[in-house]
DRENDO-1510 file (C-alpha; in Angstrom, 1 decimal, always signed):
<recs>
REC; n; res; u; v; w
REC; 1; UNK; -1.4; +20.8; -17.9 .
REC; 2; UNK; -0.8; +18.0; -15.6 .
REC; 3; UNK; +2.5; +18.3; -13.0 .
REC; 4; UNK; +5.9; +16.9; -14.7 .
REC; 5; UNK; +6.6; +15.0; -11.1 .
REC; 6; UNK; +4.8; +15.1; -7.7 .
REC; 7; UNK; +6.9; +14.3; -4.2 .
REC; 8; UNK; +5.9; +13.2; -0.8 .
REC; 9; UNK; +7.4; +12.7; +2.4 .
REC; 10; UNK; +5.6; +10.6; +5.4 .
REC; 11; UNK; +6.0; +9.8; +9.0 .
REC; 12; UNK; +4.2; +7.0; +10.7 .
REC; 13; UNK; +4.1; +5.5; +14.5 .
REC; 14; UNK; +2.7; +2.2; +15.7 .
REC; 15; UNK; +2.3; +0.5; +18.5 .
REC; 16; UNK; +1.5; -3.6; +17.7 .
REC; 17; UNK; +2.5; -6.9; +19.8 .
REC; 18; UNK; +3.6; -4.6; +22.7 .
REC; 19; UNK; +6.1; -3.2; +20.4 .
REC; 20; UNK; +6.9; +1.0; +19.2 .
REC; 21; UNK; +8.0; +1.8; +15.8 .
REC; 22; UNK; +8.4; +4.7; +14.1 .
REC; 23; UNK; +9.2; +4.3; +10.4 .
REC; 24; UNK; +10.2; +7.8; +7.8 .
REC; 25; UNK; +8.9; +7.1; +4.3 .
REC; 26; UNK; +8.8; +9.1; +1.2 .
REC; 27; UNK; +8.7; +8.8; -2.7 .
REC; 28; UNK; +7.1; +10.6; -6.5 .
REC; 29; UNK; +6.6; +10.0; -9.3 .
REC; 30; UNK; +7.6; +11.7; -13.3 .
REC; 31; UNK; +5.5; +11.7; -16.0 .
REC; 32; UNK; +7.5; +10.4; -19.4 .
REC; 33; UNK; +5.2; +10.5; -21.8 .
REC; 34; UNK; +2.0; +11.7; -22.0 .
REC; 35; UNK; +0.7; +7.9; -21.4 .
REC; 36; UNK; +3.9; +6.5; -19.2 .
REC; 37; UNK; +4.5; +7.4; -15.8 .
REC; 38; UNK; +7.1; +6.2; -13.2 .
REC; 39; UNK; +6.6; +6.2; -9.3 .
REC; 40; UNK; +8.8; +5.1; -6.4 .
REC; 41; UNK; +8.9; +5.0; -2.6 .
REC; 42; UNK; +11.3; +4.2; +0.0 .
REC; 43; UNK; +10.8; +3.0; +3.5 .
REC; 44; UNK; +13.1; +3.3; +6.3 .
REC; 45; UNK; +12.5; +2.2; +10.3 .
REC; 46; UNK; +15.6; +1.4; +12.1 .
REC; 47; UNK; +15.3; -1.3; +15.0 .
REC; 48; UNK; +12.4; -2.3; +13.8 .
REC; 49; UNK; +9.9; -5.1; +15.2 .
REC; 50; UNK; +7.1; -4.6; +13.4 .
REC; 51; UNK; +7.5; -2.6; +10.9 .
REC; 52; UNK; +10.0; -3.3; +7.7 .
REC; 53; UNK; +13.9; -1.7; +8.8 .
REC; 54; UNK; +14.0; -0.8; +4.8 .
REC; 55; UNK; +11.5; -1.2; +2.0 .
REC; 56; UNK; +10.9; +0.3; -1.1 .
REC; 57; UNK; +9.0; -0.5; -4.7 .
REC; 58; UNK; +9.0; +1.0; -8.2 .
REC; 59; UNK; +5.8; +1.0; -10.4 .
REC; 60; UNK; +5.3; +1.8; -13.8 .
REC; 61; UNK; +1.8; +2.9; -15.3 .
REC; 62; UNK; +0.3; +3.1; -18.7 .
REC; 63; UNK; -2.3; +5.0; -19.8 .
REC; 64; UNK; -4.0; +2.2; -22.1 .
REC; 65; UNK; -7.5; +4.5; -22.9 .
REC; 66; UNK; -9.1; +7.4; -21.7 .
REC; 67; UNK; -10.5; +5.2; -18.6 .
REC; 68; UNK; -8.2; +2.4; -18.1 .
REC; 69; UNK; -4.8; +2.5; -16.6 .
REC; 70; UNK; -2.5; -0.5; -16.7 .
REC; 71; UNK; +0.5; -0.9; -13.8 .
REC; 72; UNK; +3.6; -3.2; -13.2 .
REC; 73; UNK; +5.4; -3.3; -10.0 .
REC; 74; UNK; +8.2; -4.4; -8.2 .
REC; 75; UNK; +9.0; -4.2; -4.2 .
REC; 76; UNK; +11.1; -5.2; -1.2 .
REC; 77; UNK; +11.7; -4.9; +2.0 .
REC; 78; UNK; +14.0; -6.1; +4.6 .
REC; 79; UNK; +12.6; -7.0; +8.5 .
REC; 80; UNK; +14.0; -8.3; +11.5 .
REC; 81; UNK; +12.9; -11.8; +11.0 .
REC; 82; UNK; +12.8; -12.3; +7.3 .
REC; 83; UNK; +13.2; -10.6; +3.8 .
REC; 84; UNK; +10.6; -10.7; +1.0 .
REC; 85; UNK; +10.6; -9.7; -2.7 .
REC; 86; UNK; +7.3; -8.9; -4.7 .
REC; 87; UNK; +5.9; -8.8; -8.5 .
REC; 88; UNK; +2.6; -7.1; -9.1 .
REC; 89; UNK; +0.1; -6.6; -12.0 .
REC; 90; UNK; -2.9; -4.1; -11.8 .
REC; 91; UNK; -5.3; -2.3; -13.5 .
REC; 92; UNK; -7.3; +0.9; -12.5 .
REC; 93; UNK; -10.8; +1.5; -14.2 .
REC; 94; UNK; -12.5; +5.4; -14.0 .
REC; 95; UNK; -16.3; +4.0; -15.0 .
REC; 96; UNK; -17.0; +7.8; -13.8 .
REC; 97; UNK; -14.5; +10.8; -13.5 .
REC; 98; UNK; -14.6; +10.2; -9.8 .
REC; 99; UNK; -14.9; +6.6; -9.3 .
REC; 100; UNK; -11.8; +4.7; -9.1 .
REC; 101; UNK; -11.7; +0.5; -9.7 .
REC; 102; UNK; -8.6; -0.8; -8.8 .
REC; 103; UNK; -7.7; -4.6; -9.1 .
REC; 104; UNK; -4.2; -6.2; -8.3 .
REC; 105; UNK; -2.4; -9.5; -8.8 .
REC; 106; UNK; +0.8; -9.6; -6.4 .
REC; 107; UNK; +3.2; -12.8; -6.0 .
REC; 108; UNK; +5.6; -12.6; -3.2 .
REC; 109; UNK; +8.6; -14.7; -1.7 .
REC; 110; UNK; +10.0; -14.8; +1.6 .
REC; 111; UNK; +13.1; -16.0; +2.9 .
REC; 112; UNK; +12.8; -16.5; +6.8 .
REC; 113; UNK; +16.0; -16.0; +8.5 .
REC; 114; UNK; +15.5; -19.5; +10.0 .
REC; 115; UNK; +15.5; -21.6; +7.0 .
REC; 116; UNK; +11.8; -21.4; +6.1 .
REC; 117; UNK; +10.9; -20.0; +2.7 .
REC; 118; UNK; +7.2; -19.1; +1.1 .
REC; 119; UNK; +5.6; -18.4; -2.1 .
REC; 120; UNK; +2.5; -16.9; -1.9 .
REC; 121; UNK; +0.1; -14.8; -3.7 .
REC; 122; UNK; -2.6; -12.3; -3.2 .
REC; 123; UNK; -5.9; -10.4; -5.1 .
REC; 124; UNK; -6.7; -6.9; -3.9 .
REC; 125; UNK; -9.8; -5.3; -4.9 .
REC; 126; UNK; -10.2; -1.2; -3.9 .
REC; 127; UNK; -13.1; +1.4; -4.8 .
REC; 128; UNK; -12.6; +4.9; -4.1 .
REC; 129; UNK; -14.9; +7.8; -4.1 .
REC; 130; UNK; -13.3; +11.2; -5.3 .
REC; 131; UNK; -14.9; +14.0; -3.5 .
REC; 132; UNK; -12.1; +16.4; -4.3 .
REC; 133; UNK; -8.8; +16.5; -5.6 .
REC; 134; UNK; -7.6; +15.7; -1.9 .
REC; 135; UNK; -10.9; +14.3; +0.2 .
REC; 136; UNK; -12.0; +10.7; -1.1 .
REC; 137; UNK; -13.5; +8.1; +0.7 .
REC; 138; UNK; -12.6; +3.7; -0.6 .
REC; 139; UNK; -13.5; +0.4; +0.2 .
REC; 140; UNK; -11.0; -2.7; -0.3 .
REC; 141; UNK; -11.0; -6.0; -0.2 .
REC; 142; UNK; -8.0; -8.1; -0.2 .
REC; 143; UNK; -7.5; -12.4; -0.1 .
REC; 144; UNK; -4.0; -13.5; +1.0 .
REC; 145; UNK; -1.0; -12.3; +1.3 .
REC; 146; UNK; -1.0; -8.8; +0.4 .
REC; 147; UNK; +2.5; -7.7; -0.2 .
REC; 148; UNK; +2.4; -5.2; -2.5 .
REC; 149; UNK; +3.7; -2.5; -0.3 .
REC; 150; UNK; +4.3; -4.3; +2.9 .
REC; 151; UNK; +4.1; -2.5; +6.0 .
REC; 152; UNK; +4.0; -4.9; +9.3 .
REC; 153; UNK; +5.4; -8.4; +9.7 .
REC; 154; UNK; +2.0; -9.6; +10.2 .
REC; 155; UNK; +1.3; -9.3; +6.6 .
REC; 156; UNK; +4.0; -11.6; +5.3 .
REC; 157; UNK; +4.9; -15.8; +4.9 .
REC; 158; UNK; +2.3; -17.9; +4.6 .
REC; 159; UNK; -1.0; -16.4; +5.5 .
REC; 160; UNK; -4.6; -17.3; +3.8 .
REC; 161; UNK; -6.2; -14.4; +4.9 .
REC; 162; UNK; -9.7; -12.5; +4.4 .
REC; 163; UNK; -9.3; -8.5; +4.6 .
REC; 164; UNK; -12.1; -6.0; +4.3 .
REC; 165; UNK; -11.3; -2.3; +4.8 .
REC; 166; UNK; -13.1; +1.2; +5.0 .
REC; 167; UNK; -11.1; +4.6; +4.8 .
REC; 168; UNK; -11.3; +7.8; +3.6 .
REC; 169; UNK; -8.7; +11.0; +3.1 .
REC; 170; UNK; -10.4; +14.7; +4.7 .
REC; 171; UNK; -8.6; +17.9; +4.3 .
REC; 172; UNK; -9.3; +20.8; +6.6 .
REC; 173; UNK; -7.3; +23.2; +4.6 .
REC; 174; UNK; -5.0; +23.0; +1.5 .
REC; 175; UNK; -2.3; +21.8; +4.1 .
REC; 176; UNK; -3.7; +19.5; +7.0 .
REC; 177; UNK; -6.0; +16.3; +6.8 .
REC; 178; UNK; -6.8; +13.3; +8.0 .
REC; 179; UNK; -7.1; +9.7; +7.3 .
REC; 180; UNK; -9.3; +7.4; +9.5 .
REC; 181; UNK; -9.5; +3.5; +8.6 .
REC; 182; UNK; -11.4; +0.4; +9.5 .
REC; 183; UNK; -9.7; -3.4; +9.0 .
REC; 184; UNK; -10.6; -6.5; +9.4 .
REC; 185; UNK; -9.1; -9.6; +9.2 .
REC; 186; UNK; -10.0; -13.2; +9.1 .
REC; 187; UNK; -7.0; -15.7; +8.9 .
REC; 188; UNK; -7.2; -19.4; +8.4 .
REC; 189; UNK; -7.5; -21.1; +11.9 .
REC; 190; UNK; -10.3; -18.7; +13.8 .
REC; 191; UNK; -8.1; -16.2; +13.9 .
REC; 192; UNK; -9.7; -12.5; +13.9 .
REC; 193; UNK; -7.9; -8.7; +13.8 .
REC; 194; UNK; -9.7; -5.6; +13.7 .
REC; 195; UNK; -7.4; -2.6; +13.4 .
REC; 196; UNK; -8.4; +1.1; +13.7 .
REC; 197; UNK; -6.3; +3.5; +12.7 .
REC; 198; UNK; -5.7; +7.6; +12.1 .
REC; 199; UNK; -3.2; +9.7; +9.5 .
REC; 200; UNK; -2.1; +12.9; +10.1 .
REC; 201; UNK; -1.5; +14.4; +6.3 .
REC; 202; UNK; +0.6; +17.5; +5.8 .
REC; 203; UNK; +1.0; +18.7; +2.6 .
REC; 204; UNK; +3.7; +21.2; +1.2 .
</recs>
């Protein structure tokens, strides 16, 4: 029988634009019904400059058929310079039992602190390779502003952007993993970022 409701807790640290956060996250999610399920998460990074101070978003998920899985969402987060507020729509596709298609809609505002406010809106494509019922390996794609669960003030306002990414989620023992990612993005204007990064995963 599947779990009535699964927890998580996270800590992350960054250093971007010469600046240190360190941000404490966590969330679940409770199964309803057998179809329904309900998830949340909350962010919270005091003094932050890069990341979001407090965030947090809600999703609901419904199990449509066998394969497909239907999602609405809500989020928002507050940063230093600006707040935003996000509406998404998504669909998750199992062609195989351990190939996930995931495609998401997300519109976004933000209010800039200095009078300037943007609507934008963003498509994000992922594929991900279920190797166990921890390990996995995904591809994404995302074009403009992905919002759905911000995490850096790079990612907000009005950007027209061009991301690809490569990852993957390895677990040396029921309790420790790691995840190593590959991003790059291409913003209107010539400009270019290419992020690497590495998750520590502890599981309890």
């Amino acid at each position: 029988m599947r779990p009535l409701y699964r927890l998580y807790g996270q800590f992350d640290y960054l250093e971007r634009f010469n600046e240190v956060d360190g941000r404490v996250s966590g969330g679940g999610s409770v199964r309803l019904k057998e179809r329904w399920r309900l998830s949340g998460n909350f962010g919270f990074a005091p003094d932050a400059k890069v990341y979001a101070i407090v965030a947090g978003s809600a999703d609901i998920a419904y199990s449509l058929i066998s394969p497909l899985v239907l999602y609405g969402g809500v989020n928002a987060s507050k940063f230093k310079e600006a707040e935003l507020y996000g509406v998404s729509v998504a669909g998750e596709y199992y062609p195989f039992g351990n190939i996930s298609i995931l495609s998401r809609v997300t519109l976004s505002v933000t209010d800039f602190h200095e009078g300037r406010h943007g609507t934008d809106a963003a498509l994000f494509l992922k594929v991900t390779r279920f190797i166990s019922d921890t390990d996995n390996f995904f591809v994404y794609f995302a074009w403009g502003d992905e919002s759905y669960l911000n995490s850096t003030i790079d990612q907000i306002g009005d950007i027209e952007a061009r991301t690809f990414g490569i990852g993957g989620t390895i677990f040396f023992n029921p309790s420790v993993g790691v995840l190593p990612s590959f991003e790059y993005q291409d913003r209107e204007g010539g400009t270019r970022y290419l992020q690497l990064g590495l998750e520590l995963k502890f599981r309890w």
